[in-house]
Z-matrix of the N, CA and C atoms (Angstrom, degrees):
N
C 1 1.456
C 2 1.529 1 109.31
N 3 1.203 2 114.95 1 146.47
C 4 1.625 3 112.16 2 -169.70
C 5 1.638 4 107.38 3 -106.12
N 6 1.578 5 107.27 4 110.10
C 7 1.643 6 103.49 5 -179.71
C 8 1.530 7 113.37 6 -60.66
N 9 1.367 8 107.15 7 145.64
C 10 1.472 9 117.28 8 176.63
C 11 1.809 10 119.76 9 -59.53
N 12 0.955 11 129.41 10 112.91
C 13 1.651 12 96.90 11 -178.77
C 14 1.572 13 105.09 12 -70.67
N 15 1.598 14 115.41 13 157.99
C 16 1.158 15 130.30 14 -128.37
C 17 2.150 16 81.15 15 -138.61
N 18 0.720 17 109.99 16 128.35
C 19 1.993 18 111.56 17 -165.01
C 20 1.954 19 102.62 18 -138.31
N 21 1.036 20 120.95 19 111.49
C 22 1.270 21 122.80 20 172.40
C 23 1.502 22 117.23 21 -107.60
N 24 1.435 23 133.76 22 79.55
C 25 1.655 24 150.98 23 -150.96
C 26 1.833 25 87.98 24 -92.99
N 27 1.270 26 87.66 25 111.11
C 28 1.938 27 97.78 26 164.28
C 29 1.833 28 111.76 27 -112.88
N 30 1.405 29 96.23 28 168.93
C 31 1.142 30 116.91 29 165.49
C 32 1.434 31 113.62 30 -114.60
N 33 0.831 32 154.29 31 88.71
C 34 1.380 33 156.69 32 163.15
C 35 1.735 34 132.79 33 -37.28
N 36 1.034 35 130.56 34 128.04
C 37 1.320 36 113.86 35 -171.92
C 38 1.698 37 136.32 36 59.71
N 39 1.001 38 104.57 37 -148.54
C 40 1.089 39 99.06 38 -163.66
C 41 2.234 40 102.08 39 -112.60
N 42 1.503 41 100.87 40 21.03
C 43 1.322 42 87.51 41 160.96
C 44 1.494 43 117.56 42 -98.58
N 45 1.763 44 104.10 43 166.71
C 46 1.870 45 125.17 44 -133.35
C 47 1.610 46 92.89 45 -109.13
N 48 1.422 47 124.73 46 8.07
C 49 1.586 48 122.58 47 -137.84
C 50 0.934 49 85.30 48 -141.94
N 51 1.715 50 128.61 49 118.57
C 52 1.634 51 139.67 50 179.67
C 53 1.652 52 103.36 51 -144.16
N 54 1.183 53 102.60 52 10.68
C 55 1.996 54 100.98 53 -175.33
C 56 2.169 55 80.85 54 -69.25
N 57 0.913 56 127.39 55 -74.10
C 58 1.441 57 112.01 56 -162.89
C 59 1.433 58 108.96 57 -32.67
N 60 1.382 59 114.15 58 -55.39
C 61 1.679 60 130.65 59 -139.48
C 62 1.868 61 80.70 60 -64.27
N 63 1.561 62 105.93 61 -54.87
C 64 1.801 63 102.95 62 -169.76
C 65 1.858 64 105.64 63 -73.82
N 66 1.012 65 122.36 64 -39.34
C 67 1.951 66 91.46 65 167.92
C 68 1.425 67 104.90 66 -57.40
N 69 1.220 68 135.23 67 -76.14
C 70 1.424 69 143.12 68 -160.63
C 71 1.993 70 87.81 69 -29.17
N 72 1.241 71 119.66 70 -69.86
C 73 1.672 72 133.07 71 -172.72
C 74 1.684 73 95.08 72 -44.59
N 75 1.174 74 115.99 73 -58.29
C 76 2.190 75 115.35 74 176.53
C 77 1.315 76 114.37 75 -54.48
N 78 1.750 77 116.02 76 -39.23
C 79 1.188 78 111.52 77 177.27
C 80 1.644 79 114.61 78 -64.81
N 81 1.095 80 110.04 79 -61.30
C 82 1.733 81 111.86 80 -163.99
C 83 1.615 82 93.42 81 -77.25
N 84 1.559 83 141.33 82 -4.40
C 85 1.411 84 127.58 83 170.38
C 86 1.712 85 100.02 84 -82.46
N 87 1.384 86 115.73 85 -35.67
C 88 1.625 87 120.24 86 -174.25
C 89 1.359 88 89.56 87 -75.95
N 90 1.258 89 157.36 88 0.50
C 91 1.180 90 131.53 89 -149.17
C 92 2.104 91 90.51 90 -131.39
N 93 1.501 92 114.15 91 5.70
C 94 1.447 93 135.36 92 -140.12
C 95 1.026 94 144.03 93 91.10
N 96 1.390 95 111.46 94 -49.03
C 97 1.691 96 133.80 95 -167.87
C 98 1.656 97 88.37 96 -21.86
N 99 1.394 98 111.91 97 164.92
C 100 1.289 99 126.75 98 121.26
C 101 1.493 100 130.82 99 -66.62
N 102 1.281 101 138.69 100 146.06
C 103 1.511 102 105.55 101 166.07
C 104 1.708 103 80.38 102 -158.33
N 105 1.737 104 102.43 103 138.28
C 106 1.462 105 112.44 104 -174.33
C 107 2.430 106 75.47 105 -127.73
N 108 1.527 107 82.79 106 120.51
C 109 1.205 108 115.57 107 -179.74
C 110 1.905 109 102.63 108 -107.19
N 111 1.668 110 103.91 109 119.38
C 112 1.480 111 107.55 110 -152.41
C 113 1.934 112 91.22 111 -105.51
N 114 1.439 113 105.47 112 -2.29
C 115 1.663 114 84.11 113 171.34
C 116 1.543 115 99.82 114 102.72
N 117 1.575 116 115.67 115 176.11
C 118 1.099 117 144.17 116 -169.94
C 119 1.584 118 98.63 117 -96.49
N 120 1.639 119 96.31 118 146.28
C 121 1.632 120 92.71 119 163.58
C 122 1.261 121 104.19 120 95.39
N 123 1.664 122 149.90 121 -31.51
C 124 1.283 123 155.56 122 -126.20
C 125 1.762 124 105.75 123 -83.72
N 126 0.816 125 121.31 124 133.02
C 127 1.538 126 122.09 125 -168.74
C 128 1.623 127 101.79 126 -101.26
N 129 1.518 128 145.93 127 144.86
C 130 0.986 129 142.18 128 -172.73
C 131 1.497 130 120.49 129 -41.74
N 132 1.504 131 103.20 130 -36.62
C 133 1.614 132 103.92 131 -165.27
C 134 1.395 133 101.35 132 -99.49
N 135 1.290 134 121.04 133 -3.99
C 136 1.707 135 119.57 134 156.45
C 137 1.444 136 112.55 135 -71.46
N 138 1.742 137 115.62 136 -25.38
C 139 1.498 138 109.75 137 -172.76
C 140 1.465 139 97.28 138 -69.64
N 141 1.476 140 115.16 139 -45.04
C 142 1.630 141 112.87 140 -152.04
C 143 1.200 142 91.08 141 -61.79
N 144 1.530 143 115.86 142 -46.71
C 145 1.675 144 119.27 143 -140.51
C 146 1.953 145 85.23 144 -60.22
N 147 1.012 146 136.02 145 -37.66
C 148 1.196 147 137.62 146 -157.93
C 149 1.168 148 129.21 147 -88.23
N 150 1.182 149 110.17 148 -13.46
C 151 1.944 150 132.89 149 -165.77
C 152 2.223 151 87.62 150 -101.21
N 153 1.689 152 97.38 151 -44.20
C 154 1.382 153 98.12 152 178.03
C 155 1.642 154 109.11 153 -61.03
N 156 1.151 155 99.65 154 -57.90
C 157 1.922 156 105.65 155 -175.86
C 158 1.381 157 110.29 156 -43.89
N 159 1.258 158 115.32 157 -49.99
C 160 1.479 159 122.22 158 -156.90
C 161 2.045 160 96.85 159 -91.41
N 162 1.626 161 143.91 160 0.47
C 163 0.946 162 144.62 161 -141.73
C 164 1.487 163 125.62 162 0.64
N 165 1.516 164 95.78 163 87.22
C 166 1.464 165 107.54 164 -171.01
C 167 1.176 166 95.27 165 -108.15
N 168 2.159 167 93.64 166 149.54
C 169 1.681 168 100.81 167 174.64
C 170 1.517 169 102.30 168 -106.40
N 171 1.353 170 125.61 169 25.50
C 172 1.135 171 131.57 170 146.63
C 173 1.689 172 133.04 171 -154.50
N 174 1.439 173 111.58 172 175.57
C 175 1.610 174 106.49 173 -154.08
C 176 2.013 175 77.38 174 -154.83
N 177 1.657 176 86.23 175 104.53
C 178 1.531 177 83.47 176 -178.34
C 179 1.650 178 93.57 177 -116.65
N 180 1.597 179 113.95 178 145.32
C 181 1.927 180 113.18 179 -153.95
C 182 1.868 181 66.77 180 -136.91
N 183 1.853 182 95.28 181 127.16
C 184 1.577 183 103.75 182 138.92
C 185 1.122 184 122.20 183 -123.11
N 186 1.421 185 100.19 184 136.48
C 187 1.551 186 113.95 185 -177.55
C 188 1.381 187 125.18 186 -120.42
N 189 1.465 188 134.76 187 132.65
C 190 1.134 189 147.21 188 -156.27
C 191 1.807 190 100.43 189 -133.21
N 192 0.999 191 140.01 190 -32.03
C 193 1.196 192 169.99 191 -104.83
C 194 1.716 193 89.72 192 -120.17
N 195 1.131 194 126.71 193 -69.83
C 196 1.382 195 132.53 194 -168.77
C 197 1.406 196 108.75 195 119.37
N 198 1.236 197 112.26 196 -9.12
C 199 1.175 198 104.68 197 -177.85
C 200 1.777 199 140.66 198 -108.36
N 201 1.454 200 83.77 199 56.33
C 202 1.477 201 122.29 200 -163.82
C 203 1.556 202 108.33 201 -67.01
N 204 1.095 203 97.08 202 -50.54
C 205 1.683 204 97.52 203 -170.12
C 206 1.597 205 95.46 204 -90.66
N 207 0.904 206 136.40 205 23.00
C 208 2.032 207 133.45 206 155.39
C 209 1.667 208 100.95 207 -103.14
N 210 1.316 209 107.27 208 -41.26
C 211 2.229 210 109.17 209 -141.38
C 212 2.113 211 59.88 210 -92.73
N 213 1.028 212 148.00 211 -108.94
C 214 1.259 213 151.33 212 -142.09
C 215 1.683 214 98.86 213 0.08
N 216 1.887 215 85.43 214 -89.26
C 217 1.655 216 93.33 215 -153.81
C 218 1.749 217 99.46 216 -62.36
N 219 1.261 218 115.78 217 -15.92
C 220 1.872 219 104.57 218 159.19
C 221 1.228 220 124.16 219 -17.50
N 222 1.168 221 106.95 220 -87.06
C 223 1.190 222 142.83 221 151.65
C 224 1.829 223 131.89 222 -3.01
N 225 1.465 224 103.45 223 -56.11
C 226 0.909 225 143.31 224 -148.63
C 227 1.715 226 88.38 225 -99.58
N 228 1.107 227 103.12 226 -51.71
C 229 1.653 228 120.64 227 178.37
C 230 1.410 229 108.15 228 -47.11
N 231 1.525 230 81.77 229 -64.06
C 232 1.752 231 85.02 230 -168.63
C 233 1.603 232 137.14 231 -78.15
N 234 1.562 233 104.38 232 -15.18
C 235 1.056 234 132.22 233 147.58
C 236 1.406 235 105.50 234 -44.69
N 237 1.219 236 148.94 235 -85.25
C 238 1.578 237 164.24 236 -162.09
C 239 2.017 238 92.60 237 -54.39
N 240 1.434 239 122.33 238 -40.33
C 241 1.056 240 136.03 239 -173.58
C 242 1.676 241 111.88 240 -71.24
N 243 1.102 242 88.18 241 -28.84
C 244 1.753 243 102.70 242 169.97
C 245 1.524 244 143.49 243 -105.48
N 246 1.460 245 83.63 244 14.61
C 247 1.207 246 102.62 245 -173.20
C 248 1.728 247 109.18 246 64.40
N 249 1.267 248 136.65 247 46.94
C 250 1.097 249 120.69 248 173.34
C 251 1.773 250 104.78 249 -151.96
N 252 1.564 251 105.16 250 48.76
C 253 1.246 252 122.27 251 161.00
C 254 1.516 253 110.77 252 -37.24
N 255 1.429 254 126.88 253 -47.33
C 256 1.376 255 125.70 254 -159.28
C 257 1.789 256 111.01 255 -72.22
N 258 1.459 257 117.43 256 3.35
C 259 1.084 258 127.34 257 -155.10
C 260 1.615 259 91.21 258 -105.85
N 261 1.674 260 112.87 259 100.07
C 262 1.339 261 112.52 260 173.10
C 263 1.876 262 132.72 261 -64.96
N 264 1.157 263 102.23 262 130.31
C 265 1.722 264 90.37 263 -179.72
C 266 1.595 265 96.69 264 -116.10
N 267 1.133 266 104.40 265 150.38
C 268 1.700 267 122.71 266 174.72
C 269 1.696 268 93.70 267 -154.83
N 270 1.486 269 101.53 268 166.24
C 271 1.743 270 116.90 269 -166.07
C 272 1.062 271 82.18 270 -150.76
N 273 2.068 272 88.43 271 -168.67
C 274 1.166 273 115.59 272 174.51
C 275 1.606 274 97.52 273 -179.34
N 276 1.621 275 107.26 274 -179.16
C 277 1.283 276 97.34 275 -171.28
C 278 1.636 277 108.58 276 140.68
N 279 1.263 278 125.88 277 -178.59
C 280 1.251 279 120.16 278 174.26
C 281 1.869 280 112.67 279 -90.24
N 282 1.076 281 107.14 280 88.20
C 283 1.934 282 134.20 281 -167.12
C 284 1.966 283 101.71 282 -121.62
N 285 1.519 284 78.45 283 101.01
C 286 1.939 285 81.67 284 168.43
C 287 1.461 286 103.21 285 -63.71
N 288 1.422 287 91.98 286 133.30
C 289 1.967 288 118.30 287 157.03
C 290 1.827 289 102.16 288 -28.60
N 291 1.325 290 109.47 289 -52.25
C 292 1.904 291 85.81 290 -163.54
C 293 1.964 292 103.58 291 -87.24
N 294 1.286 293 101.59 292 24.39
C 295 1.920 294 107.69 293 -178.44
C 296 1.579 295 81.68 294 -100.25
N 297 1.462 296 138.73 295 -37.22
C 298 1.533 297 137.97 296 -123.99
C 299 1.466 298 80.57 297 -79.43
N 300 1.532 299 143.80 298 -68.36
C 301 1.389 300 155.30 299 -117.38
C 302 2.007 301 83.45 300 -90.06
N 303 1.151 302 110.61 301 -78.59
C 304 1.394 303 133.84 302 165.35
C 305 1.668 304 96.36 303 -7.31
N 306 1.539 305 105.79 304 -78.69
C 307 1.611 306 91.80 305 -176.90
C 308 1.385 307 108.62 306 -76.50
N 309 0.928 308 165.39 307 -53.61
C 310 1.506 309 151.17 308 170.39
C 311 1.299 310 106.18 309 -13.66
N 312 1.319 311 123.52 310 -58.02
C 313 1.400 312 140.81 311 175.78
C 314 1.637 313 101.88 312 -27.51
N 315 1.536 314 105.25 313 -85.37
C 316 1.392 315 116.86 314 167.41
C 317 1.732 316 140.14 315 -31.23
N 318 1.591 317 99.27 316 -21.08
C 319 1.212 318 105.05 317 163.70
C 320 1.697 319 98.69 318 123.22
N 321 1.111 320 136.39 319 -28.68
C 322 1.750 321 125.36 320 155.94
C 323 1.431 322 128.96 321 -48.18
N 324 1.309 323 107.82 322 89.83
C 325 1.341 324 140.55 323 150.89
C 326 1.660 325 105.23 324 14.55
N 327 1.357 326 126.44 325 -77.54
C 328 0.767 327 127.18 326 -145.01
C 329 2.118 328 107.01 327 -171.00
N 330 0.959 329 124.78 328 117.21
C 331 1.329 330 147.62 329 172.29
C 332 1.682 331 97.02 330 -91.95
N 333 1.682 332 86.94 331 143.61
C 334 1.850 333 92.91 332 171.24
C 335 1.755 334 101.60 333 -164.88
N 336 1.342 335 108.00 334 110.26
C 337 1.348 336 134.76 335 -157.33
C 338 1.799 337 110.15 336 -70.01
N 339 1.227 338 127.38 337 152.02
C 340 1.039 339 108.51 338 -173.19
C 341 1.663 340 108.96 339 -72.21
N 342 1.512 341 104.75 340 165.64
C 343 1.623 342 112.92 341 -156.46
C 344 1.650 343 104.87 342 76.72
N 345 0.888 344 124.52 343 13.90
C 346 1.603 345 88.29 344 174.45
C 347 1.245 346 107.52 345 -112.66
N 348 1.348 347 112.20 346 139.67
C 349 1.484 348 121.63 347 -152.46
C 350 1.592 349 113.48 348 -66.94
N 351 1.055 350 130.98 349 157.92
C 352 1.380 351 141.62 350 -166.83
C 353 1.396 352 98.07 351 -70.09
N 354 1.322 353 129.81 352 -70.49
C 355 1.227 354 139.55 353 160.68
C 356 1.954 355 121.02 354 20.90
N 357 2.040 356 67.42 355 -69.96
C 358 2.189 357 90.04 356 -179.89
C 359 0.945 358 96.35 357 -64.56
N 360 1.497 359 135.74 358 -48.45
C 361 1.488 360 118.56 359 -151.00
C 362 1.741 361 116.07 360 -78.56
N 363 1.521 362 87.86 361 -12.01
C 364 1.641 363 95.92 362 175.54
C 365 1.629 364 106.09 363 -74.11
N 366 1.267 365 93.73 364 -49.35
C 367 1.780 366 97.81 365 -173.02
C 368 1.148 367 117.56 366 -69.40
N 369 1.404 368 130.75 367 -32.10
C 370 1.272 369 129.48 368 137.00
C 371 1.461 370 146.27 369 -32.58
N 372 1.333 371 104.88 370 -36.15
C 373 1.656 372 111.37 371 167.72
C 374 1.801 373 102.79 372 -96.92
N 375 1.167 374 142.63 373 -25.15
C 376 1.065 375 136.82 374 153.06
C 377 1.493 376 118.67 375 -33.55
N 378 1.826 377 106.71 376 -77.55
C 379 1.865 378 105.37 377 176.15
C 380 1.165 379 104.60 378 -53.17
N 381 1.424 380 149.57 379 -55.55
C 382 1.374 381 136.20 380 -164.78
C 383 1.667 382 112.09 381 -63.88
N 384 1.325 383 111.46 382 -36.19
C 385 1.720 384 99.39 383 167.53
C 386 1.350 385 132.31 384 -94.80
N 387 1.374 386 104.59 385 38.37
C 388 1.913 387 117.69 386 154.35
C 389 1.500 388 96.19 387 -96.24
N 390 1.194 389 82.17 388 107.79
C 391 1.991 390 109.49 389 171.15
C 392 1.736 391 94.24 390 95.77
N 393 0.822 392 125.15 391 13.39
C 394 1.821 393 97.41 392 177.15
C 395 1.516 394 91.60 393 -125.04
N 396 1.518 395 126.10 394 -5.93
C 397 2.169 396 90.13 395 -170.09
C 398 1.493 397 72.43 396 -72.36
N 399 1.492 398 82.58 397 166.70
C 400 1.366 399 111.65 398 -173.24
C 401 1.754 400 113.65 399 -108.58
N 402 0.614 401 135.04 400 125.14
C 403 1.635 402 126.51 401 177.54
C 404 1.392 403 145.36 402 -78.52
């Protein structure tokens, strides 16, 4: 039987701007995904608490906000804090090129800049979840 992949799309902080976060959420739901989209406003430990509840093999954060390099490795933290390291996060958002390497560093999967077509980000969370949905 083929598990569904399982997608938890946040907004982080206190930015007002979710038109990306909801195509990116239509694309990978039209494409199958699951994707439980937690809204505006979401504070780090609402993302985890939610990616855990819902057992997602991913935790995708857009950020517009600037506040990329805090809400990321947040995230990232608390995930590892919960025992649920295996739970990939990748974003996107308005993130300067010399932040991109920096968070990779930290443990985010994968950055995807504005313009980049829906398409990649599907095919992208596809190859990365052979071997990670979780069951």
């Amino acid at each position: 039987m083929h598990q569904q992949i399982r997608i938890v799309m946040a907004k982080p902080g206190l930015d007002g701007h979710d038109r990306g976060a909801k195509v990116v959420a239509r694309a990978l739901r039209d494409a199958g995904m699951e994707v439980v989209y937690t809204g505006l406003h979401q504070t780090p430990e609402q993302i985890v608490n939610t990616a855990i509840q819902e057992d997602a093999a991913f935790v995708g954060l857009s950020i517009l906000s600037g506040a990329h390099m805090t809400a990321f490795p947040k995230v990232i933290e608390l995930l590892r804090e919960r025992d649920a390291a295996d739970i990939e996060v990748f974003g996107g958002g308005i993130i300067p090129e010399a932040d991109i390497s920096p968070l990779k560093g930290l443990g985010v999967a994968e950055i995807f800049t504005p313009g980049t077509p829906t398409e990649r980000i599907v095919e992208w969370v596809r190859d990365r979840a052979v071997g990670t949905v979780r069951s």
